[in-house]
Backbone as ProteinMPNN parsed JSONL, in Angstrom:
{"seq_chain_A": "XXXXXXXXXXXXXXXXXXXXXXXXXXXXXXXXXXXXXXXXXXXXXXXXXXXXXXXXXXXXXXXXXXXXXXXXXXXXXXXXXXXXXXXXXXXXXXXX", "coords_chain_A": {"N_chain_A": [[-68.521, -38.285, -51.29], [-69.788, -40.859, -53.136], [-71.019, -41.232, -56.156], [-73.541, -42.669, -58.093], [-74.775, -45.382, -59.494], [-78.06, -45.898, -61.954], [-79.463, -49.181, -62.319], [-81.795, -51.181, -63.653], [-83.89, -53.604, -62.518], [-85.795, -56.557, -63.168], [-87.942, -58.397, -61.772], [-88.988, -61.901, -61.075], [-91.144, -63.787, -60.146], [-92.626, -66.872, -58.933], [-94.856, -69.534, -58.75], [-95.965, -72.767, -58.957], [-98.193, -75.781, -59.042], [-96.382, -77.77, -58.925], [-93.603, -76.747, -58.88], [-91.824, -73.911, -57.862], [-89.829, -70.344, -58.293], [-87.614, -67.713, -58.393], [-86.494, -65.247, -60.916], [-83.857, -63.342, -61.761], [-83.056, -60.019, -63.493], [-81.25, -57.971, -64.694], [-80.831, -54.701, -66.003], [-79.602, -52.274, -67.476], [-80.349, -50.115, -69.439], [-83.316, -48.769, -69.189], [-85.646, -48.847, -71.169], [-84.629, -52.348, -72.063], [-85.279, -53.362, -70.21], [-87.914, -52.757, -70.063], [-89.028, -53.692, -71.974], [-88.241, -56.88, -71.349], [-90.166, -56.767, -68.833], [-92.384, -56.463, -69.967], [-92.112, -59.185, -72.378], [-92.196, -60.931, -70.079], [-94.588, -60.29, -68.573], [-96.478, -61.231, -70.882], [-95.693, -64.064, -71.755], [-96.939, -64.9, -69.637], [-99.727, -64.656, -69.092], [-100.501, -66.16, -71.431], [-99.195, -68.601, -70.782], [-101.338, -68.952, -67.847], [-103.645, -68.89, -69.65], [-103.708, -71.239, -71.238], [-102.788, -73.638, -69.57], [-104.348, -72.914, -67.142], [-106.835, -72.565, -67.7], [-108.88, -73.795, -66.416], [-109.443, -72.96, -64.229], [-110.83, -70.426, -62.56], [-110.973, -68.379, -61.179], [-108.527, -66.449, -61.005], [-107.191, -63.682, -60.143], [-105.684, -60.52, -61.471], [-103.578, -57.663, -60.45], [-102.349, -54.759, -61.47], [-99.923, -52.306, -62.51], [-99.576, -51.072, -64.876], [-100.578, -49.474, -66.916], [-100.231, -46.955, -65.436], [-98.7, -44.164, -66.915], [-96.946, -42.365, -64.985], [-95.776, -43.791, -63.117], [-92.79, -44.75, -61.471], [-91.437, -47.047, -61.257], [-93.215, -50.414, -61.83], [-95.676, -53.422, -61.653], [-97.149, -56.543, -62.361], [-99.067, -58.59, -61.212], [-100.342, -62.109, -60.862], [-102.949, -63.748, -59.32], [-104.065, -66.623, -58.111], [-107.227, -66.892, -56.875], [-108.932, -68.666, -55.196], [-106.178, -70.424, -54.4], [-103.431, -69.333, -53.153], [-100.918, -70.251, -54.408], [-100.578, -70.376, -56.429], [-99.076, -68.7, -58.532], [-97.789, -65.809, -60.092], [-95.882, -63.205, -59.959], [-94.584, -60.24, -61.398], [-92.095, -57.371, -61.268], [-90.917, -54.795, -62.088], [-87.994, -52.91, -61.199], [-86.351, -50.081, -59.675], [-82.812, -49.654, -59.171], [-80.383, -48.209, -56.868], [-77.1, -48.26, -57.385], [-74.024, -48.569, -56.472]], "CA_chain_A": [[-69.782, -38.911, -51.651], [-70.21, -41.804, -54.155], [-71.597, -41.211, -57.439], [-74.691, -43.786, -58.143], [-75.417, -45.36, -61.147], [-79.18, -46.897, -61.794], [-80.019, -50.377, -62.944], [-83.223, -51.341, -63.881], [-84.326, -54.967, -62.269], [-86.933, -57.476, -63.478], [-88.261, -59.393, -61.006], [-90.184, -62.948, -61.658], [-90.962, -65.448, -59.175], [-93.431, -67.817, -59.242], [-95.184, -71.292, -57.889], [-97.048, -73.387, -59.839], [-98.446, -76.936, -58.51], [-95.011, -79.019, -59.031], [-92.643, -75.922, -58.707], [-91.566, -72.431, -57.712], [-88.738, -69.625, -57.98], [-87.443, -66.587, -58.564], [-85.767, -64.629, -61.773], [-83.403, -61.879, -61.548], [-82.43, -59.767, -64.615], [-80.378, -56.535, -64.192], [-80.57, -54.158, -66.891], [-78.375, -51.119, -67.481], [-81.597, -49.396, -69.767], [-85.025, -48.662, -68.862], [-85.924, -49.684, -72.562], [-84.042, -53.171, -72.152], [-86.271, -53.784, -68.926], [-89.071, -52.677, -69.654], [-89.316, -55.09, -72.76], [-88.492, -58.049, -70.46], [-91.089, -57.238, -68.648], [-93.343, -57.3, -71.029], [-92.263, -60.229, -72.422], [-93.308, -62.039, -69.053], [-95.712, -60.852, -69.071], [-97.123, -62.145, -72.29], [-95.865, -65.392, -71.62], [-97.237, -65.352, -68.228], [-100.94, -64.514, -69.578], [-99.988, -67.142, -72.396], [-99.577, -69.841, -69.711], [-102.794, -69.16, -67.554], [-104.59, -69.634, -70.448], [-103.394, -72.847, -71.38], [-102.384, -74.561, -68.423], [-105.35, -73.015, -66.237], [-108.13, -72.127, -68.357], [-109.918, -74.329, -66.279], [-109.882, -71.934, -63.389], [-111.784, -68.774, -63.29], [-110.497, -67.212, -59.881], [-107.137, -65.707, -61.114], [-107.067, -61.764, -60.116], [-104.613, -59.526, -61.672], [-103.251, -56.448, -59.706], [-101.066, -54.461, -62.226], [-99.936, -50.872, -62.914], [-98.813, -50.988, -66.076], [-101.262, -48.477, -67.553], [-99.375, -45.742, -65.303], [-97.864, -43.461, -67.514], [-96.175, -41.487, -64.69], [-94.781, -44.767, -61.802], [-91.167, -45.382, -61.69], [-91.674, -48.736, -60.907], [-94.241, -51.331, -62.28], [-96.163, -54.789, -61.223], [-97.909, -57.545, -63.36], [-98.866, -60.033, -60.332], [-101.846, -62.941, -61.331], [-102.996, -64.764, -58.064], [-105.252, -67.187, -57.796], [-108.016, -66.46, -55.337], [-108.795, -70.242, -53.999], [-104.939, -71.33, -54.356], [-102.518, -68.821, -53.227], [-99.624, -71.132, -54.359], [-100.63, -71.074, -58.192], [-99.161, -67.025, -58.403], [-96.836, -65.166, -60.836], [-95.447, -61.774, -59.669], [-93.564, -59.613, -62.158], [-91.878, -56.432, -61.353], [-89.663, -53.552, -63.101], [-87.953, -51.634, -60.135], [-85.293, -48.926, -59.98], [-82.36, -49.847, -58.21], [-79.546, -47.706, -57.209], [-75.902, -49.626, -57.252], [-72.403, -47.475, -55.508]], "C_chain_A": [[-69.584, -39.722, -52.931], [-70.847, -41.764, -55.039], [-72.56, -42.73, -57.357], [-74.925, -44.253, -59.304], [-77.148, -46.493, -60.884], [-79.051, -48.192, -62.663], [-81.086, -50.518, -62.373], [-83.286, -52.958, -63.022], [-85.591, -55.241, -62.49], [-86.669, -57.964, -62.822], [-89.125, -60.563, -61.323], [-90.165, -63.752, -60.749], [-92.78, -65.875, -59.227], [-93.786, -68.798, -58.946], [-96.413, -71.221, -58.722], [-97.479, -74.456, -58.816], [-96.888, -77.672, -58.384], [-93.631, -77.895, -59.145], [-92.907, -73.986, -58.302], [-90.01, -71.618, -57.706], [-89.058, -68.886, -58.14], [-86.071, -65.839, -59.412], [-85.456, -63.388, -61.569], [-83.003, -61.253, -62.795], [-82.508, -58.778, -64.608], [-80.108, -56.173, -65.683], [-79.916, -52.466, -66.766], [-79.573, -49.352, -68.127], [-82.554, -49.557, -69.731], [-85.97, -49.448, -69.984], [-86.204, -51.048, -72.62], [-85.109, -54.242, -71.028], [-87.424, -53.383, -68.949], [-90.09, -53.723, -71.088], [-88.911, -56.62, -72.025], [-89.913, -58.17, -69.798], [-92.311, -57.54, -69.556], [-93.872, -58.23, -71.47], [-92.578, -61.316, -71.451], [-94.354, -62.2, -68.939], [-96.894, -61.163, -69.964], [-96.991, -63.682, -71.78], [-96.435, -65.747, -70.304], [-98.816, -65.664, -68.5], [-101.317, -65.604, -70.685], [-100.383, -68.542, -71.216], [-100.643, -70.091, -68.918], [-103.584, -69.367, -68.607], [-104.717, -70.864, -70.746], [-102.984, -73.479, -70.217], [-103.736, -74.545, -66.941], [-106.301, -72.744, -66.051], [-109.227, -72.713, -67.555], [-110.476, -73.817, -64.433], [-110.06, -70.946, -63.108], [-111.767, -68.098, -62.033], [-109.461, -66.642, -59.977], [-107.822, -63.851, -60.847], [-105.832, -61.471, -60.462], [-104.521, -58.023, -61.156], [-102.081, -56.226, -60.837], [-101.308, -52.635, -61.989], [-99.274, -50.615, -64.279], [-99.257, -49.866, -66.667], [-100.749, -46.615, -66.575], [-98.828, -45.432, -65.553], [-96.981, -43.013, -66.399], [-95.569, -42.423, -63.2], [-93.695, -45.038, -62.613], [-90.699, -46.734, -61.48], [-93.248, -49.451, -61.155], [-94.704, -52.599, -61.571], [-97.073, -55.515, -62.308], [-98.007, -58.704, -62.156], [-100.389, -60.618, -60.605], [-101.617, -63.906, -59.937], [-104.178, -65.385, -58.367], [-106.059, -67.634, -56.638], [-108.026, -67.618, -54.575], [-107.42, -71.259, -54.248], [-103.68, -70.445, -54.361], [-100.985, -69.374, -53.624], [-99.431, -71.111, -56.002], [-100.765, -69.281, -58.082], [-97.943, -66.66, -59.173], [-96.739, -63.524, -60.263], [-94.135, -61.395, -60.519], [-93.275, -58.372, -61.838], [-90.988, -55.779, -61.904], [-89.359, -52.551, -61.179], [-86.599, -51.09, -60.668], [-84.423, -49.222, -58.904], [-80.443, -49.284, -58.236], [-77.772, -48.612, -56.756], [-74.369, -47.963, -57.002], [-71.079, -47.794, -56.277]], "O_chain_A": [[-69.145, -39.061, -53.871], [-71.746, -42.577, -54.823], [-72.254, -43.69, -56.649], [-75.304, -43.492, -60.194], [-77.356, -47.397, -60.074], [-78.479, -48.099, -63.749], [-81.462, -50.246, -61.233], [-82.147, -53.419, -63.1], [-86.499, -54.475, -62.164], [-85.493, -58.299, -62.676], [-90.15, -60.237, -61.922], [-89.18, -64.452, -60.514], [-93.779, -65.212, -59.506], [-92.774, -69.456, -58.708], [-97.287, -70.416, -59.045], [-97.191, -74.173, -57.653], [-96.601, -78.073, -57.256], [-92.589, -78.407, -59.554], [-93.843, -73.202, -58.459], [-89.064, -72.195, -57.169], [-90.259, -68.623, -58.197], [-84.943, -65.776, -58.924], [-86.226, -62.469, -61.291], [-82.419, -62.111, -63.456], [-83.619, -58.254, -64.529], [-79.468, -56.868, -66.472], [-79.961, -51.761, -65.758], [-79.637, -48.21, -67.672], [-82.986, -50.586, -70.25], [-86.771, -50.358, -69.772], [-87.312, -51.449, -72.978], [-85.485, -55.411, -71.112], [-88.127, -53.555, -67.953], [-91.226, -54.195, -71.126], [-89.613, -57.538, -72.45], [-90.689, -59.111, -69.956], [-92.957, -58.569, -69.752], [-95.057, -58.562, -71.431], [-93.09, -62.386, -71.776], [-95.089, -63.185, -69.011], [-98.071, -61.295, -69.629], [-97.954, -64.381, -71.465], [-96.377, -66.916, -69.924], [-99.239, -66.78, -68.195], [-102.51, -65.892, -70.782], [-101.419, -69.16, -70.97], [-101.127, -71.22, -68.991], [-104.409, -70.256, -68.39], [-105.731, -71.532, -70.546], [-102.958, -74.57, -70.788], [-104.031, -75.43, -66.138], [-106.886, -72.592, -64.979], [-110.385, -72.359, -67.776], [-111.429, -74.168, -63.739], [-109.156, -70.216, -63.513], [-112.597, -67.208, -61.846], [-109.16, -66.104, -58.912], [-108.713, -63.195, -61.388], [-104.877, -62.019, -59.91], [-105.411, -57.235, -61.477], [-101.191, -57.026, -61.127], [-102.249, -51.964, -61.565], [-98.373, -49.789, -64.425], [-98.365, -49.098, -67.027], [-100.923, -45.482, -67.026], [-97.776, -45.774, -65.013], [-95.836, -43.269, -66.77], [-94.989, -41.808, -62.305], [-93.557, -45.376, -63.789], [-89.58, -47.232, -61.598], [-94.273, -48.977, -60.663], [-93.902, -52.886, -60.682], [-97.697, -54.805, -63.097], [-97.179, -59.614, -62.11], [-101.403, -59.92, -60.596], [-100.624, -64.538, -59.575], [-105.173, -64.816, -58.814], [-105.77, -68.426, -55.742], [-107.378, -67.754, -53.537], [-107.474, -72.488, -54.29], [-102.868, -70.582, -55.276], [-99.989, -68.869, -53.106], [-98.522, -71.609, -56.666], [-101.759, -68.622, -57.777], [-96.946, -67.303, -58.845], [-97.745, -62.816, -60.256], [-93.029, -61.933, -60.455], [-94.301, -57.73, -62.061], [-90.043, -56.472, -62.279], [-90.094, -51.932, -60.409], [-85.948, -51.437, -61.654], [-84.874, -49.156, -57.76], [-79.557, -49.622, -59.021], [-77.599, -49.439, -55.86], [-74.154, -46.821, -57.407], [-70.018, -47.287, -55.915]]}, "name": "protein", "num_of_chains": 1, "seq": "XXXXXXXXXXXXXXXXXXXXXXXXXXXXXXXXXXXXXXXXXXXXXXXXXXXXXXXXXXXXXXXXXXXXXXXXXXXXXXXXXXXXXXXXXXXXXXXX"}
């Protein structure tokens, strides 16, 4: 049997009007990844304000406030434009 080690992954993908992708960033500590996410999403909440203050249908689905999930979400959709959507996640992923 194969010993396992975990890495953490941040997930980011994203579509705006004039673009879309998707960020990968593999961390080794929980710590390391769970301040990335963070920092998205700040700057993610940062950018709807300024760039789309001028629409007032964004919903956010998050779990951040669960002390006890092993995995997280930060996703902002906007209700009349599924295309204008940020999804951030923290998952647990085991590597051989």
């Amino acid at each position: 049997m194969l010993d396992k080690d975990i890495v953490y992954m941040v997930q980011f993908e994203y579509s705006t009007d004039d673009c879309q992708g998707t960020d990968i960033y593999l961390y080794k500590e929980r710590k390391d990844a769970w301040q990335k996410f963070h920092n998205l999403q700040t700057q993610e909440k940062e950018f709807y304000k300024t760039e789309y203050s001028h629409i007032d249908d964004f919903e956010v689905d998050t779990n951040i406030d669960d002390k006890n999930a092993c995995e997280y979400w930060y996703n902002t959709t906007c209700q009349s434009n599924f295309y204008l959507h940020s999804f951030i996640d923290l998952k647990v992923k085991e590597v051989e």
